[in-house]
N, C-alpha and C positions, 0 to 999 in steps of 0.2 A: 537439606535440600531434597532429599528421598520424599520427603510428606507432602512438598509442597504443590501443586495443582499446577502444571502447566495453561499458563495462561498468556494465549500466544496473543501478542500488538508488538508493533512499533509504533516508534518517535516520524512527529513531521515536525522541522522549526520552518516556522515563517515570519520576517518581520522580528526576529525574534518570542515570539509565542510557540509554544511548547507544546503539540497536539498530541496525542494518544490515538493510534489507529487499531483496531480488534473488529474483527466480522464476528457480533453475536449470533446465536440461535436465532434470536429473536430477529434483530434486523436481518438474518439470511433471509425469513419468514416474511417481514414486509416487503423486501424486495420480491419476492414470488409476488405477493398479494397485490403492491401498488404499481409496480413495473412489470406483470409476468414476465420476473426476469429470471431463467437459473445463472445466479452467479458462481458457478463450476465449471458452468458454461464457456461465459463470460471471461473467467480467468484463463479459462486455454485458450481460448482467441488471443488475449493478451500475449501471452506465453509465446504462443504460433507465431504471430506477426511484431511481436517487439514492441508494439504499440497501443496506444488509448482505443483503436478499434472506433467504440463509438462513444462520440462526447457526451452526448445523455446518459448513456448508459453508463459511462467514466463519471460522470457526477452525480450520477445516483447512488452508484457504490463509494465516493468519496464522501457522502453524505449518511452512508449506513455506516460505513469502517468509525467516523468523527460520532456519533451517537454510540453506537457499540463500545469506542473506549471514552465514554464518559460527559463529552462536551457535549451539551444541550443545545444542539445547533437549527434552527432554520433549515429549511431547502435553498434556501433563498442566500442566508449566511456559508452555507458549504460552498455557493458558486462565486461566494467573495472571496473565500478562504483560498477556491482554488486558482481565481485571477490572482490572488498577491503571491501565490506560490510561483506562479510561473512568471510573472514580473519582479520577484526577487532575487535580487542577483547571486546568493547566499542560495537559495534552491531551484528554481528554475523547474520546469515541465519535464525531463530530466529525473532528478532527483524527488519529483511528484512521484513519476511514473513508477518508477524504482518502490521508493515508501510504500505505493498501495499495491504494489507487487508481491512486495517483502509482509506487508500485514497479508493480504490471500494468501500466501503460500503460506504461510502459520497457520490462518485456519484449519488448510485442509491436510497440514503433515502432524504425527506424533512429535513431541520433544526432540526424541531423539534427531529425527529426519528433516528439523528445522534446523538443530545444530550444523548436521551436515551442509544444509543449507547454503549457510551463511558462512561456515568454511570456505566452500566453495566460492561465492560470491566475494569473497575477502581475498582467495586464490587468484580468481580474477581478474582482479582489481589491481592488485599486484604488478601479476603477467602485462597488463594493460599500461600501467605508468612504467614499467621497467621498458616495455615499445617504445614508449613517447620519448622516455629518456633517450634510447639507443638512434632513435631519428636524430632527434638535434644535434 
């Protein structure tokens, strides 16, 4: 595992299909280019406010993360992908938001500070169903 190239994405399922999410170099670049957007920006809004922020700009970067990890997607097919996500009962807007959360926050941390990460977020998550439980 030492040799291996951290190569930060996550998983989106929708529908049952199996998405790949990774912010390349490259699409960081188009997004300047076609959206003068900085998505470092963009992610701490996110961050900030817990929220999509802005829906163009939420589906522009849902359309660079889906090209970045692989899938040859349309603009046009990313704004499909992102209606059945959030009409899916299985992931929902929710666990969109979270997904392209979780792929940003890999682009812009080391291995290591992803791990952290996602401890955390697992920590969370936790603390959070152990509430829900203690309510009922």
């Amino acid at each position: 595992m030492g040799n291996q190239k951290f190569i930060p994405s996550t998983q989106l399922i929708v529908d049952g299909d199996i998405y790949n999410l990774r912010l390349s170099r490259y699409m960081r670049l188009q997004l300047e280019k076609e959206y003068s957007m900085n998505v470092q920006r963009y992610y701490s809004m996110m961050c900030v406010n817990g929220n999509v922020v802005d829906e163009y700009q939420f589906a522009a970067v849902v359309w660079a993360l889906l090209r970045g990890g692989g899938q040859k997607v349309s603009k046009e097919r990313a704004c499909d992908i992102i209606e059945e996500a959030v009409n899916d009962e299985e992931c929902g807007i929710i666990k969109l938001f979270e997904s392209v959360l979780e792929a940003l926050s890999a682009a812009f941390m080391n291995e290591e500070q992803f791990k952290e990460y996602k401890r955390l977020i697992e920590v969370y998550k936790s603390s959070e169903s152990k509430e829900d439980t203690e309510k009922k």
